[in-house]
MARVOMAR-690909 format. One record per residue: residue number from 1; x, y, z negated of N, C-alpha, C, CB in turn. Coordinates in Angstrom, 2 decimals. Glycine has a CB too. Example, Ala and Ser with C-alpha at 12.3 -4.5 7.8 and 13.67 -1.06 7.14 Angstrom:
BEGIN
<rec num="1" n_east="13.19" n_north="-5.69" n_up="-7.80" ca_east="12.30" ca_north="-4.50" ca_up="-7.80" c_east="13.20" c_north="-3.30" c_up="-7.80" cb_east="11.31" cb_north="-4.47" cb_up="-9.05"/>
<rec num="2" n_east="12.85" n_north="-2.25" n_up="-7.08" ca_east="13.67" ca_north="-1.06" ca_up="-7.14" c_east="12.90" c_north="0.03" c_up="-7.87" cb_east="14.08" cb_north="-0.60" cb_up="-5.72"/>
This chain:
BEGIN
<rec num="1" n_east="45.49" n_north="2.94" n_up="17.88" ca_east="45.89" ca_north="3.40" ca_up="16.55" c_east="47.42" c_north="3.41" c_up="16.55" cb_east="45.31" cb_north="2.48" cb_up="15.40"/>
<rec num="2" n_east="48.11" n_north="4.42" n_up="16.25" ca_east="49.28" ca_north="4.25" ca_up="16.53" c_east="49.74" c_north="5.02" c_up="15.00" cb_east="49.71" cb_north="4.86" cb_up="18.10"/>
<rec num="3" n_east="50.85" n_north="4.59" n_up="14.48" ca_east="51.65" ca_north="4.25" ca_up="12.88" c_east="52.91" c_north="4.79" c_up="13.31" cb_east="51.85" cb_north="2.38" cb_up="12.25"/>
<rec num="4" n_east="53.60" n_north="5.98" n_up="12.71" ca_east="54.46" ca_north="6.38" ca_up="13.00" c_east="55.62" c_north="5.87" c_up="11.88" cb_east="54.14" cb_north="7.62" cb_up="13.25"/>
<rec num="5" n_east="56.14" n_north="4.68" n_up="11.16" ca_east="57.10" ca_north="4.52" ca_up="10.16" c_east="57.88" c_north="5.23" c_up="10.35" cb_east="57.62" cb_north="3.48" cb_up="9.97"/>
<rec num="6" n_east="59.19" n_north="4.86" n_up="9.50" ca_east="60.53" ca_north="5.59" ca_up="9.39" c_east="60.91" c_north="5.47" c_up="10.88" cb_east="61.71" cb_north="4.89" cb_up="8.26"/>
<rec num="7" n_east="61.53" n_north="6.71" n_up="11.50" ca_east="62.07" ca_north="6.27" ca_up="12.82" c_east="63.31" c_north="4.98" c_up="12.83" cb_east="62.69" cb_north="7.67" cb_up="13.47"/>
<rec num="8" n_east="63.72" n_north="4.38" n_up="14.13" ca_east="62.61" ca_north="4.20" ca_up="15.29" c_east="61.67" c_north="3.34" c_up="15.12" cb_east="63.08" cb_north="3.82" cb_up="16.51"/>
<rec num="9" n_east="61.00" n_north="2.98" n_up="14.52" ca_east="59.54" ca_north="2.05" ca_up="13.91" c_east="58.22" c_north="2.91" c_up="13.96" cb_east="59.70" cb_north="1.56" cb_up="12.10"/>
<rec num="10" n_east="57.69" n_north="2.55" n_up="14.91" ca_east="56.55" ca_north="2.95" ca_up="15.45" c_east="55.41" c_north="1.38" c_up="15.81" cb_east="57.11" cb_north="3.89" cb_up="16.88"/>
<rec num="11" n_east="54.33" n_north="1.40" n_up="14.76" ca_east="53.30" ca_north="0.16" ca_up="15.12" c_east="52.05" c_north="1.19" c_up="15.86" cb_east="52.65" cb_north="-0.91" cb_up="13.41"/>
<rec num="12" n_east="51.45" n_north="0.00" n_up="17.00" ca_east="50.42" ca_north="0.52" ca_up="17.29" c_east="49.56" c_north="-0.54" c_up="17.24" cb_east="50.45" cb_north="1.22" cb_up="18.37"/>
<rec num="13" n_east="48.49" n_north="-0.25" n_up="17.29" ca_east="47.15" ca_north="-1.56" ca_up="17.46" c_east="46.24" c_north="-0.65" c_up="18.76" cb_east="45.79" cb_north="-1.88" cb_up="15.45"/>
<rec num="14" n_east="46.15" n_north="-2.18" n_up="20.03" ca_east="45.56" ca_north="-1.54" ca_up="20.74" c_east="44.33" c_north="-2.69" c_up="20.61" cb_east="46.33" cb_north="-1.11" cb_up="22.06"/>
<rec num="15" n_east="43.27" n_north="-1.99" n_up="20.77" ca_east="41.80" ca_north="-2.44" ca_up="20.80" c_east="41.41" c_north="-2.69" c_up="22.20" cb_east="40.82" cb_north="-1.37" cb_up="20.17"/>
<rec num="16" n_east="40.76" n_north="-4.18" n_up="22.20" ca_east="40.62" ca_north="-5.03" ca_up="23.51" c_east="39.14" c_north="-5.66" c_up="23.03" cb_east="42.05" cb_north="-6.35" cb_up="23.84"/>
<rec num="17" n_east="38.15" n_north="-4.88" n_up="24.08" ca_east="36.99" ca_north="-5.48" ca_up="24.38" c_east="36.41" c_north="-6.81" c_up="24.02" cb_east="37.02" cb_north="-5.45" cb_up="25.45"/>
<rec num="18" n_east="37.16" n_north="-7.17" n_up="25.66" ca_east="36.91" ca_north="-8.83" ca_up="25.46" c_east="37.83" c_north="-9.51" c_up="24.19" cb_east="37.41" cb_north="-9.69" cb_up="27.02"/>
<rec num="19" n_east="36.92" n_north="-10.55" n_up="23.38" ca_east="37.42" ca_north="-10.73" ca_up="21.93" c_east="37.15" c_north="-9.60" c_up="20.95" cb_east="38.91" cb_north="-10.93" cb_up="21.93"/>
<rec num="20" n_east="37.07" n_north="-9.00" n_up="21.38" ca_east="36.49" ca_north="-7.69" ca_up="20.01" c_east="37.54" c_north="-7.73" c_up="19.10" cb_east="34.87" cb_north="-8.08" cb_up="18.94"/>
<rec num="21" n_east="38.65" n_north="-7.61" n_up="19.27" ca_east="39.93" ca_north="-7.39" ca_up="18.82" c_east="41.07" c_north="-6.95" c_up="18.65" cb_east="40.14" cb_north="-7.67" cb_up="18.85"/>
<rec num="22" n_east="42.13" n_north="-6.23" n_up="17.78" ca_east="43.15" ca_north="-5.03" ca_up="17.90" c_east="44.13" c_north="-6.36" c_up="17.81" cb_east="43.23" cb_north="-3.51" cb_up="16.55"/>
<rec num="23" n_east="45.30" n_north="-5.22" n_up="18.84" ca_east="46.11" ca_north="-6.73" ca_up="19.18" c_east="47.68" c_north="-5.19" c_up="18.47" cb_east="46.04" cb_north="-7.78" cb_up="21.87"/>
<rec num="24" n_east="48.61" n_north="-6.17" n_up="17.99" ca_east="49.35" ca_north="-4.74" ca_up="17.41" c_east="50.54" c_north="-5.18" c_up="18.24" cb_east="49.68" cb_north="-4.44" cb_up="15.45"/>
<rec num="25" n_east="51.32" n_north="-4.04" n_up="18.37" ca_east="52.51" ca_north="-3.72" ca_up="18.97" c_east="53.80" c_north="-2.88" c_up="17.76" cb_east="51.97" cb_north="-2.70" cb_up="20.31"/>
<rec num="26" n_east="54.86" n_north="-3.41" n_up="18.37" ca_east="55.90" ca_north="-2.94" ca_up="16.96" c_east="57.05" c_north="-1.99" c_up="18.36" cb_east="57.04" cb_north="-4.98" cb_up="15.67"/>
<rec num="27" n_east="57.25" n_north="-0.53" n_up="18.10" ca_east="57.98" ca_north="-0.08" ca_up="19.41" c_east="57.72" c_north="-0.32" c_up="21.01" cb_east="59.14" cb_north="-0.58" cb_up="19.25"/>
<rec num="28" n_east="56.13" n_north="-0.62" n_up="21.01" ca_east="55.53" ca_north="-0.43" ca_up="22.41" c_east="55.94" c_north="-2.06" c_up="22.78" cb_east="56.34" cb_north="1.03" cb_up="23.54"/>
<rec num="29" n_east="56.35" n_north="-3.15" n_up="21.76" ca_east="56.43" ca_north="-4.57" ca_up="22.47" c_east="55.33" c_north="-4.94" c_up="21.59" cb_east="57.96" cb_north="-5.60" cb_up="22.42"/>
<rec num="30" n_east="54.52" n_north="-6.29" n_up="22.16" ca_east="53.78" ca_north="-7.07" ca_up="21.52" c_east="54.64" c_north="-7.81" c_up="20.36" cb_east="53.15" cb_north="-7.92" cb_up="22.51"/>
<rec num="31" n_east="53.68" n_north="-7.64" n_up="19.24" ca_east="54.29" ca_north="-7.97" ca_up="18.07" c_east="54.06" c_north="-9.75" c_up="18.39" cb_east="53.49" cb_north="-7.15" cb_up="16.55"/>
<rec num="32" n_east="54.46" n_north="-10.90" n_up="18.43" ca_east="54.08" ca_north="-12.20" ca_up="18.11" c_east="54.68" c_north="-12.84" c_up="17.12" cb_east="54.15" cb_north="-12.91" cb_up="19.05"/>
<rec num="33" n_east="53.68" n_north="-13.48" n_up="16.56" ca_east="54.59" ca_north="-14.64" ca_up="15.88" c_east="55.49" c_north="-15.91" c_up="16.37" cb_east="53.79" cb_north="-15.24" cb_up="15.16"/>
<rec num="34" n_east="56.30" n_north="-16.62" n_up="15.75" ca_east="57.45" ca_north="-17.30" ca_up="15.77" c_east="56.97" c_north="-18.68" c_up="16.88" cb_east="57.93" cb_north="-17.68" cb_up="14.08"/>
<rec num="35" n_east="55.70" n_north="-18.81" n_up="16.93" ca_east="54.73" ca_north="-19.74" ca_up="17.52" c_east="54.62" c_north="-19.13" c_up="19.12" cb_east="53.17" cb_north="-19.73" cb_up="16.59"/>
<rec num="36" n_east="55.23" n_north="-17.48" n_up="19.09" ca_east="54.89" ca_north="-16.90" ca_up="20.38" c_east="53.39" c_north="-16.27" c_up="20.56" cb_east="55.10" cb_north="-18.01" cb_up="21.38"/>
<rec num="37" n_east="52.27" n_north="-16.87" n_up="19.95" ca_east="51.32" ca_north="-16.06" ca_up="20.02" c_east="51.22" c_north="-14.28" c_up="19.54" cb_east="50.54" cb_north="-16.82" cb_up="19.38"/>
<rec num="38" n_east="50.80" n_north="-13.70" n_up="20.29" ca_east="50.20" ca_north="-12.73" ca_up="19.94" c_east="49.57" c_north="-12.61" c_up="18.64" cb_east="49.50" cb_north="-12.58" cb_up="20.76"/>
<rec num="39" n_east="49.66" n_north="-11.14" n_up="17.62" ca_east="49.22" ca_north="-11.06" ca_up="16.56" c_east="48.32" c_north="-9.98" c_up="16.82" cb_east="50.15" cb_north="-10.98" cb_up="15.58"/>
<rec num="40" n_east="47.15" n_north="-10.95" n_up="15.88" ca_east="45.51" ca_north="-9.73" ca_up="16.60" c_east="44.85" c_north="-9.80" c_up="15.22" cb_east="43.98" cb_north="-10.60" cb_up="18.29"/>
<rec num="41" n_east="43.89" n_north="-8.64" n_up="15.17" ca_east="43.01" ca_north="-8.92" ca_up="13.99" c_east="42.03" c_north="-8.18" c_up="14.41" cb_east="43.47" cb_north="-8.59" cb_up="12.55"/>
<rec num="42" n_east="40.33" n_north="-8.73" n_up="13.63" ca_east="39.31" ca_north="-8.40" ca_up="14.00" c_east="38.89" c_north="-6.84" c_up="13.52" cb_east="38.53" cb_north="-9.43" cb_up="13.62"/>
<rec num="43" n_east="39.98" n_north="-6.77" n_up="12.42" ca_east="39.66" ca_north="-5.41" ca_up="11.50" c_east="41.02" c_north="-5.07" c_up="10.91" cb_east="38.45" cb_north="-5.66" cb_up="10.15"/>
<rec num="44" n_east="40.75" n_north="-3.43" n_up="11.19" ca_east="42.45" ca_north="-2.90" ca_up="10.86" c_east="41.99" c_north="-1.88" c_up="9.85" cb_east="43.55" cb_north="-2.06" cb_up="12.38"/>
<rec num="45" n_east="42.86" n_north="-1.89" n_up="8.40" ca_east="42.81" ca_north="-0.73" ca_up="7.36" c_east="43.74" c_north="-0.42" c_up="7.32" cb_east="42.43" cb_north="-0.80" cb_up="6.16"/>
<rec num="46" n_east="43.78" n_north="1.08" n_up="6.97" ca_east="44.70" ca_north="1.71" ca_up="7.09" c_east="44.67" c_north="2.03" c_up="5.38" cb_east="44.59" cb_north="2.79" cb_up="8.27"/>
<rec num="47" n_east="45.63" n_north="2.02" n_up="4.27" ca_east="45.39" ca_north="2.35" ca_up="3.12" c_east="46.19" c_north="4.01" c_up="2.77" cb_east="45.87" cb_north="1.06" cb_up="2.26"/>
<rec num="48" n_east="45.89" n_north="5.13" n_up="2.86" ca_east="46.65" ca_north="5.85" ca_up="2.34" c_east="46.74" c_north="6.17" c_up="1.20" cb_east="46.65" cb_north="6.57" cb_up="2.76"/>
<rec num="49" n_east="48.53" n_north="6.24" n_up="0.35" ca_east="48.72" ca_north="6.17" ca_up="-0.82" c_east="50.14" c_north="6.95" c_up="-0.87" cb_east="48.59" cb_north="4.74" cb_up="-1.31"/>
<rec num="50" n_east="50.35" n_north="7.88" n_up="-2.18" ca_east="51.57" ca_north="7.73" ca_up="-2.43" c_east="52.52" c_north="6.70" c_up="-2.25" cb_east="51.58" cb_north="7.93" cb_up="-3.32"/>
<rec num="51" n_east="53.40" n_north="7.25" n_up="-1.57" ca_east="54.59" ca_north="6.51" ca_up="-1.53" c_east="56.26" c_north="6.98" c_up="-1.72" cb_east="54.45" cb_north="6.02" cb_up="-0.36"/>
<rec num="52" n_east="56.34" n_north="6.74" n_up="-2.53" ca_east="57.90" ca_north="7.56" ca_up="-3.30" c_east="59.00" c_north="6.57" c_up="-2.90" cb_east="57.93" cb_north="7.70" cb_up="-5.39"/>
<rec num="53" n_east="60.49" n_north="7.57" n_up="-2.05" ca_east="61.66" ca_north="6.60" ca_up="-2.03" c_east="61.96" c_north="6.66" c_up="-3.41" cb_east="62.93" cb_north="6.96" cb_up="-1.07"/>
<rec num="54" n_east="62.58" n_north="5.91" n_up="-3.72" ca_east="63.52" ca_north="5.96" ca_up="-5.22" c_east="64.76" c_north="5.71" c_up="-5.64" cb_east="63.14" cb_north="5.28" cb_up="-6.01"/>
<rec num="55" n_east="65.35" n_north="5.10" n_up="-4.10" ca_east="66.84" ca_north="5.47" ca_up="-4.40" c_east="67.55" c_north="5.46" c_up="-2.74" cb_east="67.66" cb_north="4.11" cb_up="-5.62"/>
<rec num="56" n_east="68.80" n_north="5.22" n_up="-2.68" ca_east="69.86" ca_north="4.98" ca_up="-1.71" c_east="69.80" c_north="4.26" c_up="-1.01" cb_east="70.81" cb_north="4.76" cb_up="-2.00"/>
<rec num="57" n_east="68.77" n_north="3.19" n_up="-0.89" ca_east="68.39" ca_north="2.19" ca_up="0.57" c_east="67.13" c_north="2.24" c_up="0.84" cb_east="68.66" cb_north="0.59" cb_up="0.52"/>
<rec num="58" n_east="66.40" n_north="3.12" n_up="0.35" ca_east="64.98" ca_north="3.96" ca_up="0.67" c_east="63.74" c_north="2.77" c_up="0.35" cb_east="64.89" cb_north="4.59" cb_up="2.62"/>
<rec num="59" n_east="64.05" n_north="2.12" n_up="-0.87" ca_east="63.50" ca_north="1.31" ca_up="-1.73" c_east="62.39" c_north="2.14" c_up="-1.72" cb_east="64.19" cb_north="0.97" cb_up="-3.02"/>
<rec num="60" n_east="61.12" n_north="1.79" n_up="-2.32" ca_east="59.59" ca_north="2.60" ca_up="-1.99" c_east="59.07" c_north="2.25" c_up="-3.22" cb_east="58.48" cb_north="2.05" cb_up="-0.58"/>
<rec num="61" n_east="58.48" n_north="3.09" n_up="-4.09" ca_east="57.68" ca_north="2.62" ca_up="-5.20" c_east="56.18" c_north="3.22" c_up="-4.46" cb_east="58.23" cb_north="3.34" cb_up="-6.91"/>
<rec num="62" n_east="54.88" n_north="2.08" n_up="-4.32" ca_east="53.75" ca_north="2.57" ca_up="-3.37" c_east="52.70" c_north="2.53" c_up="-4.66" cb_east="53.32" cb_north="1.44" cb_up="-1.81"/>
<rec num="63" n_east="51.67" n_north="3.47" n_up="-4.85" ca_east="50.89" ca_north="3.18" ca_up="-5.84" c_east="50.03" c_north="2.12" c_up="-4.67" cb_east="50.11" cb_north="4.62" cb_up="-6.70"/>
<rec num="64" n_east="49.48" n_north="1.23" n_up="-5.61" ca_east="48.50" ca_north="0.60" ca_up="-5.12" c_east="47.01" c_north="0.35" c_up="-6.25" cb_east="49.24" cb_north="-0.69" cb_up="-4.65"/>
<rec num="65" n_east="47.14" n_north="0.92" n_up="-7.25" ca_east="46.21" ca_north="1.10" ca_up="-8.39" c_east="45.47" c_north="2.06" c_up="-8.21" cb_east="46.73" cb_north="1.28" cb_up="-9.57"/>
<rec num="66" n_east="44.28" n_north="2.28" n_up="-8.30" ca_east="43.36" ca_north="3.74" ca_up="-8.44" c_east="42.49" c_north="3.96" c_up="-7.37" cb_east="44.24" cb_north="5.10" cb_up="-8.47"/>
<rec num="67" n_east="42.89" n_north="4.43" n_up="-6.54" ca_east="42.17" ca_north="4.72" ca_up="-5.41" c_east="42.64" c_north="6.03" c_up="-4.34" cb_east="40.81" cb_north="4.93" cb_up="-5.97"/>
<rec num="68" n_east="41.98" n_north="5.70" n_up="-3.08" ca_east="42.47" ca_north="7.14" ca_up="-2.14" c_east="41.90" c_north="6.47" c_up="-0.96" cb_east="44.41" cb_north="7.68" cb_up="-1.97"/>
<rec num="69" n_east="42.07" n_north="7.44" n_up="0.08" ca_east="41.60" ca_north="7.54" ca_up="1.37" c_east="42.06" c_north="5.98" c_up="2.15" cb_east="42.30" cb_north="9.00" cb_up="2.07"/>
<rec num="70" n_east="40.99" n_north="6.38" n_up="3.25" ca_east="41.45" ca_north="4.82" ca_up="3.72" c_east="40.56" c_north="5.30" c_up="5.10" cb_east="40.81" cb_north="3.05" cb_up="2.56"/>
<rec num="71" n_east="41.20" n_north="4.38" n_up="6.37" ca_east="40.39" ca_north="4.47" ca_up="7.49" c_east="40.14" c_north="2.98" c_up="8.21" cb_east="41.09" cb_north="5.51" cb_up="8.45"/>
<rec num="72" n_east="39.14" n_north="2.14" n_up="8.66" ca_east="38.63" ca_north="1.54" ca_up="8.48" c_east="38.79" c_north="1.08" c_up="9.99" cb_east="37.68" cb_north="1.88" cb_up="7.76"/>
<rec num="73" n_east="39.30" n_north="0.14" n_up="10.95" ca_east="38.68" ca_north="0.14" ca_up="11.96" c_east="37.98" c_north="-1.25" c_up="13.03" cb_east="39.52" cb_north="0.85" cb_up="12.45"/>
<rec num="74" n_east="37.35" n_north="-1.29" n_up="13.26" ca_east="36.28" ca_north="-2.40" ca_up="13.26" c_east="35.59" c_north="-2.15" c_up="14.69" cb_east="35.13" cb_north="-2.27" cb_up="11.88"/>
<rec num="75" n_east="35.59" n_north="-3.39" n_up="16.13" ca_east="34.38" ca_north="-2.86" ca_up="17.00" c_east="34.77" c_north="-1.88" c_up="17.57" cb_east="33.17" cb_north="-2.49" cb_up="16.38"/>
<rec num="76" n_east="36.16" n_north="-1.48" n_up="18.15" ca_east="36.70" ca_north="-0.15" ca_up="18.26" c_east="36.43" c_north="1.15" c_up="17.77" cb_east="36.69" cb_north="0.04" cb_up="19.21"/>
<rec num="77" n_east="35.68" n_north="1.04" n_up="16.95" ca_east="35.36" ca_north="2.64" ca_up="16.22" c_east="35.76" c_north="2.48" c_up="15.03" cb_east="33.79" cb_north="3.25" cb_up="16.11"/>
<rec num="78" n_east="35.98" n_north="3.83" n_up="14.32" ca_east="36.69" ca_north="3.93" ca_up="12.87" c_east="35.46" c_north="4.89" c_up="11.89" cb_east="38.51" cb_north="4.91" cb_up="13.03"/>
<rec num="79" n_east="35.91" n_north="4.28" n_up="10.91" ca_east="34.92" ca_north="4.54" ca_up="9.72" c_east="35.84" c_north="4.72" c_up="8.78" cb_east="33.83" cb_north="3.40" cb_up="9.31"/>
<rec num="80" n_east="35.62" n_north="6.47" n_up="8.51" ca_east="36.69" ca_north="7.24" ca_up="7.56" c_east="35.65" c_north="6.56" c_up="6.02" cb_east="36.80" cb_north="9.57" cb_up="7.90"/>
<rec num="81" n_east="36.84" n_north="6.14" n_up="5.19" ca_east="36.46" ca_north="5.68" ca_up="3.79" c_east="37.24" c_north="5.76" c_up="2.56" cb_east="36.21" cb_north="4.48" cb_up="3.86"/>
<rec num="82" n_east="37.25" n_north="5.03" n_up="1.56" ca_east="38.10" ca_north="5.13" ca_up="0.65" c_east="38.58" c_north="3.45" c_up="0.15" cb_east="37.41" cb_north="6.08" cb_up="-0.44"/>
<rec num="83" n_east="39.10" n_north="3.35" n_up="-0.67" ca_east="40.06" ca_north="2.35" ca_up="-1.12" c_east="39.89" c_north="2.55" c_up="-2.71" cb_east="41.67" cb_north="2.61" cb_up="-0.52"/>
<rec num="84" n_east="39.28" n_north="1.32" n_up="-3.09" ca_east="39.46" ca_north="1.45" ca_up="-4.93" c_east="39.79" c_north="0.33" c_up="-5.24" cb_east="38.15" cb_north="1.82" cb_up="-5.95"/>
<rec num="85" n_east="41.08" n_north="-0.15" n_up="-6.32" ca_east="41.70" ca_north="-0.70" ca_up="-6.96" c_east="41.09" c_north="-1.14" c_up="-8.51" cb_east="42.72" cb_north="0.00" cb_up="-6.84"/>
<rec num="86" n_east="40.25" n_north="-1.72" n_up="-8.42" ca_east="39.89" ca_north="-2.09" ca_up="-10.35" c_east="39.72" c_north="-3.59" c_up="-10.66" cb_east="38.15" cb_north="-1.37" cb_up="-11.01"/>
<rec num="87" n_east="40.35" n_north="-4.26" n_up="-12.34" ca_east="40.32" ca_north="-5.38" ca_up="-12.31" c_east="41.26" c_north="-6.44" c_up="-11.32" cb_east="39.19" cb_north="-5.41" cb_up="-12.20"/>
<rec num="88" n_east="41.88" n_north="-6.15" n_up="-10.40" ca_east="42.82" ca_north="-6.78" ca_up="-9.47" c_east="42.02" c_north="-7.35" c_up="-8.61" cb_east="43.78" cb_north="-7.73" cb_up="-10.00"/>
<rec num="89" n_east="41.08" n_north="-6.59" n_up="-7.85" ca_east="40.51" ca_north="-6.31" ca_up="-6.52" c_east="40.38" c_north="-5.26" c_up="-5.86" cb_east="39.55" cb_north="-6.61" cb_up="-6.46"/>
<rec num="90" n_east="40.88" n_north="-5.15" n_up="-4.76" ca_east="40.70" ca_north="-4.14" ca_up="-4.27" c_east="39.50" c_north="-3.84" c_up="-3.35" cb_east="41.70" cb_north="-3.97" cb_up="-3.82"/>
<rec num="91" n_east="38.34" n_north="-2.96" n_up="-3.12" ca_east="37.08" ca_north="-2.96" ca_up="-2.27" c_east="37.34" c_north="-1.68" c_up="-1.25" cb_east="35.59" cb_north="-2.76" cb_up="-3.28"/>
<rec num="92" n_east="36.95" n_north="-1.35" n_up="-0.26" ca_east="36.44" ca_north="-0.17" ca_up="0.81" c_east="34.79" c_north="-0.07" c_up="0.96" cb_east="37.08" cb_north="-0.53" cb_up="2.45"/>
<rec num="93" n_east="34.80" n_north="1.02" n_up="0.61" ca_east="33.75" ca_north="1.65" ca_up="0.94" c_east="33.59" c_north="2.93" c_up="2.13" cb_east="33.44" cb_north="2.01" cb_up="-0.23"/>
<rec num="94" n_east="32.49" n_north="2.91" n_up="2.81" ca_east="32.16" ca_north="4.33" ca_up="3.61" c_east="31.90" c_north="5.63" c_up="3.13" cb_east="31.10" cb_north="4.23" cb_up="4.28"/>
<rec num="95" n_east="32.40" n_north="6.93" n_up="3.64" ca_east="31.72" ca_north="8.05" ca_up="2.93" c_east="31.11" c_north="8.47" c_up="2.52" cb_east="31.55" cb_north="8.54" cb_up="2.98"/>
<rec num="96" n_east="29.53" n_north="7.23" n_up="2.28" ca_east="28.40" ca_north="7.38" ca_up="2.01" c_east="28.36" c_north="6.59" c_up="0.76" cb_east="27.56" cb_north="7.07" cb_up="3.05"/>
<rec num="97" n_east="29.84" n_north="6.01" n_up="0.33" ca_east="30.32" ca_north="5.04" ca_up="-1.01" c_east="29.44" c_north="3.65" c_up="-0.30" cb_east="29.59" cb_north="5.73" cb_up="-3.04"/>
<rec num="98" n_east="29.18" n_north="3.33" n_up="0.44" ca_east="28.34" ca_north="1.70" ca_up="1.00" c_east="29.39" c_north="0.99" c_up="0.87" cb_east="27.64" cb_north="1.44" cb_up="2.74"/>
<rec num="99" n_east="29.57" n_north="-0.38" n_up="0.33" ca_east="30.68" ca_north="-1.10" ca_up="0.42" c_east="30.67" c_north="-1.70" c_up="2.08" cb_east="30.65" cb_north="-2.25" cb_up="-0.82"/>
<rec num="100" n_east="32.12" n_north="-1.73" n_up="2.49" ca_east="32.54" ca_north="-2.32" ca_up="3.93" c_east="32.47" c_north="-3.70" c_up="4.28" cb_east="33.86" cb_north="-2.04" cb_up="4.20"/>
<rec num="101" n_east="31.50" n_north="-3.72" n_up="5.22" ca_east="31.52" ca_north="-5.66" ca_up="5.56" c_east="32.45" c_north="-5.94" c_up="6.47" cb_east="30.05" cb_north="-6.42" cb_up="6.32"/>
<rec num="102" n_east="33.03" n_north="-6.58" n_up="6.62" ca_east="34.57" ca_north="-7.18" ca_up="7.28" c_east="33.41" c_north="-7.68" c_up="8.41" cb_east="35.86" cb_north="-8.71" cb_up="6.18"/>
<rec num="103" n_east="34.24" n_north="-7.33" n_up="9.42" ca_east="33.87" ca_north="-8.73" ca_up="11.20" c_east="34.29" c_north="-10.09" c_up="10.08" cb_east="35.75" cb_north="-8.59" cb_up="13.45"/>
<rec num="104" n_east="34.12" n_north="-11.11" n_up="10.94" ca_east="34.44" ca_north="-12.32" ca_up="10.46" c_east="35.82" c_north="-12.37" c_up="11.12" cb_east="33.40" cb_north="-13.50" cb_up="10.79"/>
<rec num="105" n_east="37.00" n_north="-12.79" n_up="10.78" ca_east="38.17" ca_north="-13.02" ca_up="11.34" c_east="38.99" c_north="-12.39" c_up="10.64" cb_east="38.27" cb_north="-12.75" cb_up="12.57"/>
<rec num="106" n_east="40.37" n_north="-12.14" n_up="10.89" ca_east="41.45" ca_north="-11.70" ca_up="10.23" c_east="41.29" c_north="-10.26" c_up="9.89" cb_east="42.62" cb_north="-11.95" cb_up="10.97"/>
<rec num="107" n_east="41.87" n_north="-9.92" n_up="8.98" ca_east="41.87" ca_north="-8.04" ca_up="8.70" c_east="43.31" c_north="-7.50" c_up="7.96" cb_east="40.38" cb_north="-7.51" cb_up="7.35"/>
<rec num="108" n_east="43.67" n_north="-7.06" n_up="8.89" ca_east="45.07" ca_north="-6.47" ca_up="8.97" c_east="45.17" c_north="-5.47" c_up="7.79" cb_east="45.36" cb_north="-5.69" cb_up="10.44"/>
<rec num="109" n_east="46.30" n_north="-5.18" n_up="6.91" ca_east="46.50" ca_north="-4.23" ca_up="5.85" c_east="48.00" c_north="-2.89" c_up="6.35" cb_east="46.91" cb_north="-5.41" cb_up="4.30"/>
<rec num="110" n_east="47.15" n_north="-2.28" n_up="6.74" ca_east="48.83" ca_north="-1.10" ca_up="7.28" c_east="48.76" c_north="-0.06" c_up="5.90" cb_east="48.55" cb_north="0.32" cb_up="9.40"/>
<rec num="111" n_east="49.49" n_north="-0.05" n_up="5.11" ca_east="49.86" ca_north="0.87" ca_up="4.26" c_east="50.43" c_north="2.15" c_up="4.43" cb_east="50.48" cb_north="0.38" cb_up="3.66"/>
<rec num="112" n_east="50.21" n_north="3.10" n_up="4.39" ca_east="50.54" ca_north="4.72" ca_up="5.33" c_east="50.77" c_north="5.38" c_up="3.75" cb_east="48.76" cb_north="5.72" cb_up="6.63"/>
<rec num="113" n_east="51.59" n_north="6.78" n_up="3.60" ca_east="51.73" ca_north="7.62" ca_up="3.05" c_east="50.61" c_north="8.76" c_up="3.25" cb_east="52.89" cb_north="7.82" cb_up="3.27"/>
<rec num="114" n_east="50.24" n_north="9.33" n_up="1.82" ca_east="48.99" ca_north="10.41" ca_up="2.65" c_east="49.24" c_north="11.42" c_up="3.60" cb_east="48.26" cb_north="11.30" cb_up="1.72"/>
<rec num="115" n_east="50.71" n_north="11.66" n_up="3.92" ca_east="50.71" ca_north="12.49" ca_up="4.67" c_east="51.04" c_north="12.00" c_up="5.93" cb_east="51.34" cb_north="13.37" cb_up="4.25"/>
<rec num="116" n_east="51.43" n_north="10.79" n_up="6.51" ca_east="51.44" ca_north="9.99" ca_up="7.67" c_east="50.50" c_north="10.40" c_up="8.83" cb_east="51.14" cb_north="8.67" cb_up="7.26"/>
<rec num="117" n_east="51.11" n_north="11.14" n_up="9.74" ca_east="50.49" ca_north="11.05" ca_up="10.55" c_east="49.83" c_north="10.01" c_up="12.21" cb_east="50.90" cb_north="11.85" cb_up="10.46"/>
<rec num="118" n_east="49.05" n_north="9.40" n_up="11.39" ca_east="48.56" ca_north="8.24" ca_up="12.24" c_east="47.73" c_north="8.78" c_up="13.08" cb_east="47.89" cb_north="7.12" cb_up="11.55"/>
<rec num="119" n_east="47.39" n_north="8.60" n_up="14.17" ca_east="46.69" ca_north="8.89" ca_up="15.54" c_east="45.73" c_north="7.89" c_up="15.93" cb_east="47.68" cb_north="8.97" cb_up="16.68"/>
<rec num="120" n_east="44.68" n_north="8.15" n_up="16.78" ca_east="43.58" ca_north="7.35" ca_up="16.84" c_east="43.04" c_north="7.66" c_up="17.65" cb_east="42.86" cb_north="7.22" cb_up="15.99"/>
């Protein structure tokens, strides 16, 4: 899965078998934490949403209320879905509206613009 941010900021998550797990990378280095470990998660969403600069240091106003597209990825395969915001929870569902069961373990949140072109 590879995240194209503002240049040069480029995240990718590469998906590893053994462990059943996306391990992410920030500019083609392993992202780790301060501990040195590697940062992995069992499940990666991708949320696409408006995202507006709004001024001179490219400050971001992101909707995160309502709802919109979302891609889901879990088990190395992806499950195109959506994202709905009500009450101050947010849920994913599949194209078929089924709500999404998480792997057990961590689940990563990448926030994308709808027009972001993310790769997969």
């Amino acid at each position: 899965i590879t995240i194209p941010y503002k240049e040069p900021y480029t995240v990718r998550w590469e998906y590893r078998v053994a462990g059943n797990k996306y391990v992410r990378f920030v500019n083609d280095e392993p992202f780790v934490a301060a501990s040195g470990i590697e940062i992995s998660a069992k499940n990666i969403v991708l949320i696409k949403t408006d995202i507006t600069i709004i001024d001179s240091v490219s400050r971001r106003r992101i909707k995160t209320h309502g709802s919109g597209e979302a891609l889901i990825f879990q088990d190395g395969k992806v499950i195109a879905g959506a994202w709905k915001k009500q009450n101050g929870f947010t849920r994913f569902h599949d194209a078929a509206g089924a709500e999404i069961v998480f792997n057990r373990g961590p689940v990563w949140v990448e926030v994308v613009s709808t027009n972001s072109d993310v790769t997969f």
